[in-house]
N, C-alpha and C positions, 0 to 999 in steps of 0.2 A: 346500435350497441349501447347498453347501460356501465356506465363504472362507477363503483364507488373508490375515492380516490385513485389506487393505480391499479386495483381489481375488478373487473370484470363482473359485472351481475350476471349466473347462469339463469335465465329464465327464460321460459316456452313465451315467444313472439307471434305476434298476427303475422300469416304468411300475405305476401304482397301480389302473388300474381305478377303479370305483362303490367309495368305500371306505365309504360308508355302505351299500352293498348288502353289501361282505362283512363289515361289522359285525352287521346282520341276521341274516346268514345263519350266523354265528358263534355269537349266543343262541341262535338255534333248537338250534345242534349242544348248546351249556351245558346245555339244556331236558333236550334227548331223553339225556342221559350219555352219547353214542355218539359216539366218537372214531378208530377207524377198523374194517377189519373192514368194507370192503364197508357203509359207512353208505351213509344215503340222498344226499349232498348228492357224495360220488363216483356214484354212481349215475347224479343230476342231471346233471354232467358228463359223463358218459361218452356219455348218450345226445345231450346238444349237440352233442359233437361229431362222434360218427358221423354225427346227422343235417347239418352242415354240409360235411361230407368227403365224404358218401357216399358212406359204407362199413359194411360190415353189423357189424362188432366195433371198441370201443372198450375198450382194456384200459386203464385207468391204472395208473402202477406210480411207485415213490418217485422216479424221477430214470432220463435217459436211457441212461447205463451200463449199468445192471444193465437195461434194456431188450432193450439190443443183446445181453447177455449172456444172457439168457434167451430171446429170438429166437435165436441159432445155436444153443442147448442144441436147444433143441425142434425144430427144423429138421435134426437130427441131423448137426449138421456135425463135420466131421475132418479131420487133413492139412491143404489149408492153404485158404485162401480168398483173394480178388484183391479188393484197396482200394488207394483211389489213396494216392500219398506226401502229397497235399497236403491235409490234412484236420486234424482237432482229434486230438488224440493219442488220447481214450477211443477213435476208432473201432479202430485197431490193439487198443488195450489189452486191448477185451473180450471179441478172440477171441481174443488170448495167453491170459487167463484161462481160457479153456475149453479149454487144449491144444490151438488149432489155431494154424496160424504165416499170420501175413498176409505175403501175396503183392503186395510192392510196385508198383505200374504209376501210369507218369509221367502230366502231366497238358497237356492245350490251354492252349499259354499265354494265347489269346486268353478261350477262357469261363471256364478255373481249375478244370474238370471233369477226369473220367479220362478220359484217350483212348481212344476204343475203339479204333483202329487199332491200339492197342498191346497189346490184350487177353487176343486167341486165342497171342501169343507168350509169354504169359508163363504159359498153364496148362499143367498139368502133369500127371502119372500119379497125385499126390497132391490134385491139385484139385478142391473139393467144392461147393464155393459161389462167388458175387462179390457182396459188398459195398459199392452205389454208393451214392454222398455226391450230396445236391442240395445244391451250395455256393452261399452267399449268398443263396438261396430259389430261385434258379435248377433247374429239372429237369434232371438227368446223363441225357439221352437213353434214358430206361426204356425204349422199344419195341426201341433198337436191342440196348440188354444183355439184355431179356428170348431174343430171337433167339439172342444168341449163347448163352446159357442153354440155351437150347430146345435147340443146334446141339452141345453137349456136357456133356448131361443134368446141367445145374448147378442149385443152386438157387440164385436170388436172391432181396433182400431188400435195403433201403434204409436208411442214413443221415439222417432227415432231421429233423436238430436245428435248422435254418436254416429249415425251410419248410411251417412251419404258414400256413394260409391262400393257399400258392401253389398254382399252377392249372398244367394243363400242354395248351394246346391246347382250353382250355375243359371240364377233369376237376380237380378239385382232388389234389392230391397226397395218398397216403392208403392209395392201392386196388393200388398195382403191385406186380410181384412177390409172393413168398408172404406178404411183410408189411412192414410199413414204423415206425418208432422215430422217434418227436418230444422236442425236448426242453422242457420248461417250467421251465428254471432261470430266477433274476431275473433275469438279463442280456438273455434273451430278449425279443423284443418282447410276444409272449404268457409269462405265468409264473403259475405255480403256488406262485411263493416259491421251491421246487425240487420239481420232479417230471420226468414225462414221460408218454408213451402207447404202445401199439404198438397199428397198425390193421391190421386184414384182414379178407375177403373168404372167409376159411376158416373153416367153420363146426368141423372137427376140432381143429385151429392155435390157434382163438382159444381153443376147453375147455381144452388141454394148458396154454398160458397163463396161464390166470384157474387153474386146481393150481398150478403153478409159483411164481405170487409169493406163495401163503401157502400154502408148505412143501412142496406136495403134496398137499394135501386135498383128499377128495373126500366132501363130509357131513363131521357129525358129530366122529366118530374116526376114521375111514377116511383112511388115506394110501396112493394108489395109483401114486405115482412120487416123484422126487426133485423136493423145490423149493428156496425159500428164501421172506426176507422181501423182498418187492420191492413190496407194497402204499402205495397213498397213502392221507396220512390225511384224516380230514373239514376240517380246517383251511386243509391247501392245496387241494383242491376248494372249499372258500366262496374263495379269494382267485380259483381259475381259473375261476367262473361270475363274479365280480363284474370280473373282468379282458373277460371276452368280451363283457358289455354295451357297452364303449367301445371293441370289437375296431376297429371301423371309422373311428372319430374316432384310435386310436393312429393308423392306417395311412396315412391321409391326414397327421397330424404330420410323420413320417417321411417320406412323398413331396415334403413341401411344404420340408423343412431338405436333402432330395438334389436336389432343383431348386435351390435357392437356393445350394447349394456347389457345380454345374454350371455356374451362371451367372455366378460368379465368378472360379474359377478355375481352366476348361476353357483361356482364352485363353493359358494361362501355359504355355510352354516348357516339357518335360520331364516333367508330369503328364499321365496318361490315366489317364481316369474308365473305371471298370469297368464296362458297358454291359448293361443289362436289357434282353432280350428285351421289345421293346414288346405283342408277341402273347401273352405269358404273364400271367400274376398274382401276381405277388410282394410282400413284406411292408413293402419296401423299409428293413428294419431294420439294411441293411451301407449306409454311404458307405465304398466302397471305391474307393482310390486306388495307381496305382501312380508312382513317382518312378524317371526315366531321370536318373541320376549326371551323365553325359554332356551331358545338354543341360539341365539344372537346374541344374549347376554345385552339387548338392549331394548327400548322399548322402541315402536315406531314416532312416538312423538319424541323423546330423547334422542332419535334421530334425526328427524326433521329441523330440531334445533340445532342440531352438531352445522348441520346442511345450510341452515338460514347464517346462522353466525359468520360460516365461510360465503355468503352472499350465493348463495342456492337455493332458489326459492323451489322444491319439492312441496308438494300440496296433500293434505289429506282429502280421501272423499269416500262418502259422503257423509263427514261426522256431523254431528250423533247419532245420525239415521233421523230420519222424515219419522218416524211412528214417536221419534224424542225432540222432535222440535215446536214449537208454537204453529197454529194452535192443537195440534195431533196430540200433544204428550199433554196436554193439562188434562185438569179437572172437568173444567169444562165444558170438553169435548166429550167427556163419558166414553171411552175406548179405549182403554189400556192395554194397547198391541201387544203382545208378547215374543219377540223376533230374535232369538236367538244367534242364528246365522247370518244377520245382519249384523247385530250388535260385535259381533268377533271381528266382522270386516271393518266394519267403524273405526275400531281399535286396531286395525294391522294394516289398512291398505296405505299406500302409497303412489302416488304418480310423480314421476322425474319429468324433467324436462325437455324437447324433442322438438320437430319444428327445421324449416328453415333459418332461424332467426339466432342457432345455436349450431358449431360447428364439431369434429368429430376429437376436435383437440377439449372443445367445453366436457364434451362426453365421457371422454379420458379423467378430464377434473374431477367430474362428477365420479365417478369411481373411486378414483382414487381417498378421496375424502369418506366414502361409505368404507372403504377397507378401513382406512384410521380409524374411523369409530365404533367399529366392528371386533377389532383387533385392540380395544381401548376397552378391560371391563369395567373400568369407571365409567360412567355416562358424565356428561356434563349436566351443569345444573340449566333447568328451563329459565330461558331467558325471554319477557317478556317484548314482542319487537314491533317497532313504531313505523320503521318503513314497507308502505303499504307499495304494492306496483300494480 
């Protein structure tokens, strides 16, 4: 728990998992000397979670960045690739790193997904790949991107640092396109402490892979391509098997604190709740809200202030949109994305806070405090704040 003097920080916490299982599993690592390097307890994991993803390769590698970034290496991507504006900035990032330039395309304002409608207009004679984001565990319509894939000989590959454990139609997310990139940093609902995985279906894809995140190697001294170090070590593998034993107990938490913030304060003018597909299976690890200016009588940032001041840390995302951040939005970059649908989300979303790490009396708080400033048509004034968490 965090206080600032006699109050309480509401803030979304790393979920702990069996911490006495990954204390176990932590001597065993002490025991064997084996610290990473393809140990047993990555091993362990890997084959968990291909067997609950159902999928024939589980790669772990140190964190989702350099996931994505060693998916489009190995995919032999070039020129440029198609990702939506509205997403966490590593996904841009990690094909700037590889000399390819991301291909902005807007997004449905109602799911927060890429439009596909808007897809086929934005490739190009440079176009190699598309890179779709399942946002907030939500699935981005893989059957209909793999189509347009298929319809000008692209490759895809998935985004999907949100949607461990979602399902799409009754298929866990995991198996689409040529390969698919999870992330298990703390923040996540599932973690690793920091890591990530890429899964697939490719028994060629997943070799090049498992070379890649250590250097290149193939045996011994044999280096038979270009890698890096992109390996996870035994440590955070004991934290992601002693995390997966309560996978099921975290997901029901989380379902049970976005019920209870739905039932609060759906009735209230100017917020709507961001809507889970009832048919899919998601993690439920975003309460995501969006705030209409207009009929809230507040702005979402004038709220988020109201929320920090009372020591509620609510977060925006993903302002200002990736098409407006360095180096996307300069001069330099010569692309002046024009995203409309992004740009509104930028300005209205919202995420609360949820988690094991916050209980259903925090959630109550939390509530309560959005009626007051709701119900308040003065805004308070933006107050600029120092405490980082």
């Amino acid at each position: 728990m965090f206080f600032i003097g006699e109050k309480k920080l509401v803030v979304g916490c790393p979920n702990l998992g069996d911490v006495e299982l990954f204390r176990e599993l932590v001597s065993e690592a002490f025991e064997r000397r084996w610290f990473t390097n393809n140990g047993e307890l990555v091993q362990r994991l890997e084959a968990i979670i291909s067997n609950y993803l159902g999928v024939s390769h589980c790669i772990l590698v140190s964190n989702a960045t350099i996931g994505l970034q060693i998916a489009a290496h190995e995919l032999g991507l070039s020129g440029e690739v198609i990702v939506p504006a509205y997403t966490f900035v590593a996904t841009p990032h990690s094909l700037l790193w590889q000399g390819i330039k991301p291909r902005f395309v807007d997004v449905d304002p109602a799911t927060h997904l890429i439009d596909v409608n808007l897809i086929e207009q934005a490739i190009t004679s440079k176009t190699t790949g598309i890179l779709g984001v399942h946002l907030w565990g939500q699935p981005c319509h893989p059957e209909a991107l793999q189509a347009i894939a298929d319809r000008h000989n692209l490759k895809l590959f998935f985004d999907s640092a949100h949607a461990f454990a979602c399902g799409n139609d009754g298929t866990k997310l995991g198996s689409y396109g040529e390969c698919e990139v999870f992330s298990f940093h703390a923040t996540k609902f599932f973690n690793t402490f920091e890591g990530g995985a890429i899964t697939t279906n490719d028994d060629e894809l997943a070799l090049r892979i498992r070379r890649a995140i250590n250097f290149g190697f193939s045996g011994l001294d044999n280096v038979t391509q270009l890698g890096t170090n992109g390996k996870m070590s035994e440590i955070h593998a004991a934290m992601g098997i002693a995390c997966f034993k309560t996978i099921g107990e975290i997901i029901e938490v989380n379902h049970q604190h976005y019920l209870h913030y739905r039932k609060r304060l759906s009735g209230l003018s100017g917020i709507r709740f961001f809507n889970y597909d009832k048919t899919k299976d998601t993690n439920y690890q975003y309460v995501v809200i969006e705030i209409d200016s207009k009929l809230a009588r507040i702005t979402r940032d004038h709220l988020m202030e109201h929320l920090h001041n009372k020591h509620i840390y609510a977060r925006r995302y993903f302002y200002p949109g990736c098409h407006r951040m360095a180096p996307y939005g300069t001069e330099a970059y010569g692309d002046k994305a024009i995203m409309p649908q992004t740009d509104l989300l930028c300005e209205r979303t919202m995420l609360l806070p949820t988690g094991t790490g916050i209980t259903e009396a925090d959630v109550g708080r939390v509530c309560d405090e959005i009626e007051i400033a709701l119900c308040n048509p003065a805004p308070p004034p933006l107050v600029h704040l120092t405490t980082q968490i």
